[in-house]
N, C-alpha and C positions, 0 to 999 in steps of 0.2 A: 548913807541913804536917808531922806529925809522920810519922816514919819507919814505925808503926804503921797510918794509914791510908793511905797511897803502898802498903804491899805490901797493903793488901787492894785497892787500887784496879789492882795489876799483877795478882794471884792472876783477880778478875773479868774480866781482857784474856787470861788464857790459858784461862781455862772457856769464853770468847766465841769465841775466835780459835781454839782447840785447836793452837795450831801456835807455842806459846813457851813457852821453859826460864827458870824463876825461880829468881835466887840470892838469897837472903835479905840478905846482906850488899853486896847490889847495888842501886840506888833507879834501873834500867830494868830492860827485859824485854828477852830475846836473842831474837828470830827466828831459828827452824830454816831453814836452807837448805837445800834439798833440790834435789842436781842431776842431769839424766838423763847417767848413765855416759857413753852414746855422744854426746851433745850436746857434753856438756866434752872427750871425747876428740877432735870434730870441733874445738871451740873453738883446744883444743891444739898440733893440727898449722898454724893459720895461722903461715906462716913471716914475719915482718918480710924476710927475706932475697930470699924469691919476690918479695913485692908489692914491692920495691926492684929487683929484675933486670925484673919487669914494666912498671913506670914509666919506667926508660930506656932500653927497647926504644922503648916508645910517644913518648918524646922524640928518639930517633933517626930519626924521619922526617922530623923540618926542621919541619916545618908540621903538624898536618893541619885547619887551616883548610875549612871547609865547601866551599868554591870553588875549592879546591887541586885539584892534577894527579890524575886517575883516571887516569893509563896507565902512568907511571913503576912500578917494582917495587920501588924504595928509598923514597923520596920522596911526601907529599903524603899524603890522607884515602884515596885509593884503596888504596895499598900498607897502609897503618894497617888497615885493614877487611879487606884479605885475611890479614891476620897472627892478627887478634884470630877471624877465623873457623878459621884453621887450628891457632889454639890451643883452639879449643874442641872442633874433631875429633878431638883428641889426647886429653882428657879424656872424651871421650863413649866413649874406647875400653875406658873403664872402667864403663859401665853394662848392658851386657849387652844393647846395642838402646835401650834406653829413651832415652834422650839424643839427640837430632837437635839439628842447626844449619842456620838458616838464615841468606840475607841477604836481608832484606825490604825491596825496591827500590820506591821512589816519585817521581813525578817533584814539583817544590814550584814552582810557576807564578811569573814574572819580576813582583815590586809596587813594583819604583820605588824603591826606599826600602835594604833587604839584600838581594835578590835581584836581582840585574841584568836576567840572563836566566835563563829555564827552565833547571833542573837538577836533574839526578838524582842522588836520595838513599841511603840506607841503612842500615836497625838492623841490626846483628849480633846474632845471636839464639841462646842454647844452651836447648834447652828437653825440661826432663825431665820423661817423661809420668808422670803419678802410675799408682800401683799397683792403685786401686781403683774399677771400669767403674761405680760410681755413685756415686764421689765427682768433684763437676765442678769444684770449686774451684781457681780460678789466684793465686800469688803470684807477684810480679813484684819483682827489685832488679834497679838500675840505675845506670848513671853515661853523663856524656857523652864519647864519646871524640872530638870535633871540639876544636881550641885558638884562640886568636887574640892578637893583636900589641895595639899601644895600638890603632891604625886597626882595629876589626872589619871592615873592608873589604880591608884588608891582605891579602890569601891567597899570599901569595909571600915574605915576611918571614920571617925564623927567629919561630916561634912552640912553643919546646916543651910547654907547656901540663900540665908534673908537676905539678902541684896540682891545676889547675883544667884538668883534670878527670882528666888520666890517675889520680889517687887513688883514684877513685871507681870509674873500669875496672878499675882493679888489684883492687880490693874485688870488685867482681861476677867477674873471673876466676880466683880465689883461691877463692872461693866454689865455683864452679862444677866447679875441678877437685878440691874435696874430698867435695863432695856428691854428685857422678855414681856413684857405685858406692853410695849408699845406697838405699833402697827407701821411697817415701814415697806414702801413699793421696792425696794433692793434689799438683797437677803444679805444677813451680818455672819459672818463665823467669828467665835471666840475661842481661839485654839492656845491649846498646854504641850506646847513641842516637847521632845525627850529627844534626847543625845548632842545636843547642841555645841558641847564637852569633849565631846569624843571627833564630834566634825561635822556639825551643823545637819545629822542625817536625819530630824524629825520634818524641817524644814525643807530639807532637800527632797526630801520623799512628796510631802504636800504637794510644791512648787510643780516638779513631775510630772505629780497626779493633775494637777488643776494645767499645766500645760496639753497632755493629752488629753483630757476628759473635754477642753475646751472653752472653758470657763472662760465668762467675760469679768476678770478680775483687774477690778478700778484701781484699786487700794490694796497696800496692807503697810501695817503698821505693828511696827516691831518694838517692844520696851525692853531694856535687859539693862540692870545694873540702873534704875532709878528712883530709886528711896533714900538714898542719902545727902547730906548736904555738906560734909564737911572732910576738910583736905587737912588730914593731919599731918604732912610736908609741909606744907605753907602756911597754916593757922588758918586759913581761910575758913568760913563759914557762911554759908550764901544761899537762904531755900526761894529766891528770887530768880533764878535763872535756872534754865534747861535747854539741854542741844539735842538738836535735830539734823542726823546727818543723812547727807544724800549724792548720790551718784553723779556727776555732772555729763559725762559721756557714758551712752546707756551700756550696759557691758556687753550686749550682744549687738551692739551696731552695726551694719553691713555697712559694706561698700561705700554704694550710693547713699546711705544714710550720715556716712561719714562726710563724702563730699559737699551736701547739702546745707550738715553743719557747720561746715567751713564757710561756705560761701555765706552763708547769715552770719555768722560770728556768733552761733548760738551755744557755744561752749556752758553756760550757767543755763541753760533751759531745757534740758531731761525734762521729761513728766517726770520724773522723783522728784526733781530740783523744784518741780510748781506745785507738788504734793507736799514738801518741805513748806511751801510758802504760804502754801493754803492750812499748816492747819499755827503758823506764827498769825496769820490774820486769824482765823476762829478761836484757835485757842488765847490770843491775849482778849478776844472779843467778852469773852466768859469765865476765864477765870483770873480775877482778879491778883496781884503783885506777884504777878511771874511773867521773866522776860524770856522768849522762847528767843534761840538763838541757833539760826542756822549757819552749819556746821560743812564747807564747802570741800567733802571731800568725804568717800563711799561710808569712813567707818575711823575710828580712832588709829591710831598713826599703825598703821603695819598690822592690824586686827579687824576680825569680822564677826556678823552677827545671822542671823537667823531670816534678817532681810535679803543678806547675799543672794542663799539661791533662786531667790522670786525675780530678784535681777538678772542674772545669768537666764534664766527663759524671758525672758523680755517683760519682766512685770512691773509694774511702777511700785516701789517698796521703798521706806525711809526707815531709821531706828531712831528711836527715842533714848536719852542717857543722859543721866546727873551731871551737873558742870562741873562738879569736883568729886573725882573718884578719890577715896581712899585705900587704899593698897593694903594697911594692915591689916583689913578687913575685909579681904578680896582673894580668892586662892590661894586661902593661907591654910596649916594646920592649927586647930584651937588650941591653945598653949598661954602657958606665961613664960616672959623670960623680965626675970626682975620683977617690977609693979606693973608691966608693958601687957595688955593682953591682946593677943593676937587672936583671929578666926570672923567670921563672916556670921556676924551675931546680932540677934533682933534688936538686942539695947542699942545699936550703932546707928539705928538707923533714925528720920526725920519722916511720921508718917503725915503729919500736916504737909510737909511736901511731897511725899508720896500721892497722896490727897488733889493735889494741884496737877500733878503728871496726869491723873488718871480722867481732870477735869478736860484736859486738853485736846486728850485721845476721844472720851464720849462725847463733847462738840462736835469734834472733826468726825468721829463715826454719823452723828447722827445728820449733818449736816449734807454731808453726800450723801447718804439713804435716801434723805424727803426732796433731793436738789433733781431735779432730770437729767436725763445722760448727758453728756457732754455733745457740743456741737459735731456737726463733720462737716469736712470736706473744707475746713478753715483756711483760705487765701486773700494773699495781698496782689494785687491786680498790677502787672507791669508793663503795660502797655505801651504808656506813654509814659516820660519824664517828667518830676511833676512836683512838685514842694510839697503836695498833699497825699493822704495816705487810704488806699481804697481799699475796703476787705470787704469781701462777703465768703456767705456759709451755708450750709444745708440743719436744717432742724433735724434732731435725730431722728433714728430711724425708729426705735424702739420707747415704750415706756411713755409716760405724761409727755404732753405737749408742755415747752415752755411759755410761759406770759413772755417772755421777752430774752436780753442779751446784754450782760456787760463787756464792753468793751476794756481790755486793760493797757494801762501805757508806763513805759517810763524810760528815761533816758539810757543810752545805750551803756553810759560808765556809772548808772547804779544798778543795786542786786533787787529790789523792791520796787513793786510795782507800786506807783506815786496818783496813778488819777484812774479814774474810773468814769466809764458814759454808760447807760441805759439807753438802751434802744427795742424797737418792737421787732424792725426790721430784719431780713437776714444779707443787710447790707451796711453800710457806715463809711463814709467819706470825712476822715477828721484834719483839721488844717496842720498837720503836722508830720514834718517829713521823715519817712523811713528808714533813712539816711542818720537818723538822730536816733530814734525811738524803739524801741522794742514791743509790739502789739499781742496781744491775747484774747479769744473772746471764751466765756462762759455761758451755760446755760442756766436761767433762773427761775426759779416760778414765783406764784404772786406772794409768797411771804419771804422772799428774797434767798431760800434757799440756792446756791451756787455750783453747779459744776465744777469738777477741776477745769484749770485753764488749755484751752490747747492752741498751741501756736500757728501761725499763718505760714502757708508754703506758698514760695512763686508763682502767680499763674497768670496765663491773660485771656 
């Protein structure tokens, strides 16, 4: 390709895209990044320092094993859950009201198998009500804060559990004490699931509740196992990357939802899969040398997380998790054998990338809070036969008006969406056929906060 037709073929990717700077002397395009002040100023203050004094608090309770001691005040899941609550009252002191905690107790019925006998559970809950009495949308992040030994039946064993899971706590309480003094039209929950170990029952209980209660639940965002960077199998060591994994067929698809999917070939387009996608675009927006990397398939090979059962009621949920787990340091007993030390131990861990996970999550939370609800009624017009591609849509029903709509595109044999248009309208006719393309629209407001994407069904 001569250097002549490469810049007319970049010049037409910034007339399309309006949002790239061409250097003549350059054969790419540079993407503007454009970041919100207060989002990178939130980004900024996560301390690697905090989420490392938060992790071996949480390892200083010996255990907290699902079936551990509730009465002790040092020791066990009990004492763990009154600390993670008392840290969140401390934080809530900074929202002016808006911010409550609860502990939302449930009992999990004795099945023979992890549960011995009936006992009672509990999510720690810090939950800031959004700012706007007709915006009803909930976003949810999460980690589990239960641990376990090699024996998951073990509940007495030194189990500190800094990776797996206290990471993922640190994340959502890190989160929670910098976000309470901000003001957001969409209410945040920052939840400390318990028994996740035993079979995902903190989660499964939520997901439940917020299915029958009716919750208009956007998001949720699952961390478990991401503080570490380094693969002591392979020698690898890597705090530049993290996976984001997600659903590609929703788990509760019907029928017709099934057929539908076929007929587009929308196998990679879940709302999880565009939840996935949106926060590899915000989050590499804001925090700097980490490559997020989605992860095409519900959860690591034959294993689940805490996002599961938000799935299974039909909720858009992705999990967050380190690109290189290591294993010696993961459901292990604390022990030596030789000079080798085995167990799930705060030294092991990498809290600068700890740090960068958590920057990920607070973009992508806060991004959808200030963004307006997503479009509806998003359709591609099939009337007529036609090399050009015609959508329109309905402006939500609830919450801020948008300034406007991005339209999203990209060919049909790539995972990433490639061009994006801006429009006021709740229409768009783009020269480019259906047949090829994959389409999406957003909602924006004028600081370019974004809806998730939601995709175009047949209509005419």
């Amino acid at each position: 390709m001569t250097f002549k037709t490469n810049l007319t073929r970049l010049l037409a990717v910034a007339v399309l895209a309006g949002s790239y700077i061409i250097n003549p002397t350059q054969s790419i395009a540079q993407e503007v990044v454009k970041q919100d002040d207060e989002i990178k100023q939130m980004v900024n203050q996560i301390s690697a320092k905090n989420l490392e004094d938060l992790v071996r608090k949480m390892v200083s309770f010996g255990t907290r094993h699902t079936l551990s001691t509730t009465t002790s005040k040092k020791e066990g899941i009990g004492a763990a859950r009154e600390w993670v609550k008392s840290e969140f009252e401390k934080y809530a002191q900074a929202s002016g009201g808006r911010m409550t905690v609860e502990m939302d107790k449930f009992v999990v019925k004795a099945d023979g198998r992890r549960i011995p006998a009936d006992v009672e559970m509990a999510n720690v809950m810090a939950i800031l009500k959004g700012t706007d009495p007709n915006d009803d949308r909930v976003i949810i992040v999460g980690g589990h804060l239960d641990s376990r030994a090699t024996d998951v039946m073990d509940a007495k064993s030194k189990a500190p559990g800094a990776n797996d899971d206290a990471s993922g706590v640190a994340i959502v309480m890190e989160m929670a004490r910098i976000m309470a003094s901000k003001k957001f039209p969409a209410t945040l929950m920052f939840v400390a699931f318990q028994g996740e170990e035993q079979g995902l029952y903190g989660s499964t209980h939520l997901a439940e509740r917020a299915k029958k209660e009716g919750w208009n639940l956007v998001a949720m965002q699952n961390n478990d196992i991401v503080g570490n960077s380094y693969s002591a199998e392979t020698g690898i060591h890597d705090n530049t990357k993290v996976r984001i994994f997600s659903e590609g067929t929703p788990a509760n698809e019907t029928e017709e939802q099934a057929r539908l999917r076929k007929t587009l070939g929308a196998e990679n387009d879940s709302p999880s899969r565009n939840l996935a996608r949106y926060m590899e675009m915000v989050g590499e927006k804001y925090v700097d040398q980490l490559d997020v990397v989605l992860v095409h398939r519900s959860d690591r090979f034959l294993r689940g997380g805490d996002h599961t059962p938000f799935n299974r009621q039909g909720f858009t949920a992705v999990r967050m998790s380190e690109m290189n787990e290591d294993f010696d340091h993961q459901h292990q007993d604390v022990r030596k054998e030789g000079d080798k030390q085995y167990g799930d131990l705060p030294e092991y861990m990498d809290y600068e990338y700890l740090r960068k996970n958590a920057g990920v999550n607070l973009a992508t939370m806060a991004s959808l809070a200030w963004a307006p609800a997503a479009p509806q009624k998003v359709g591609v017009i099939t009337s007529n036969l036609t090399n050009k591609t015609d959508l329109k849509w309905e402006a939500p029903s609830k919450g801020q008006k948008p300034a406007g709509y991005y339209v999203l595109m990209r060919p049909t044999h790539e995972s990433n969406w490639e061009k994006k248009f801006y429009v006021t309208d709740t229409k768009a006719t783009l020269p480019y056929s259906k047949d090829n393309y994959f389409f999406a629209v957003q909602s924006v407001d004028k600081e370019g906060h974004a809806s998730l994407p939601v995709l175009p069904v047949p209509v005419r």
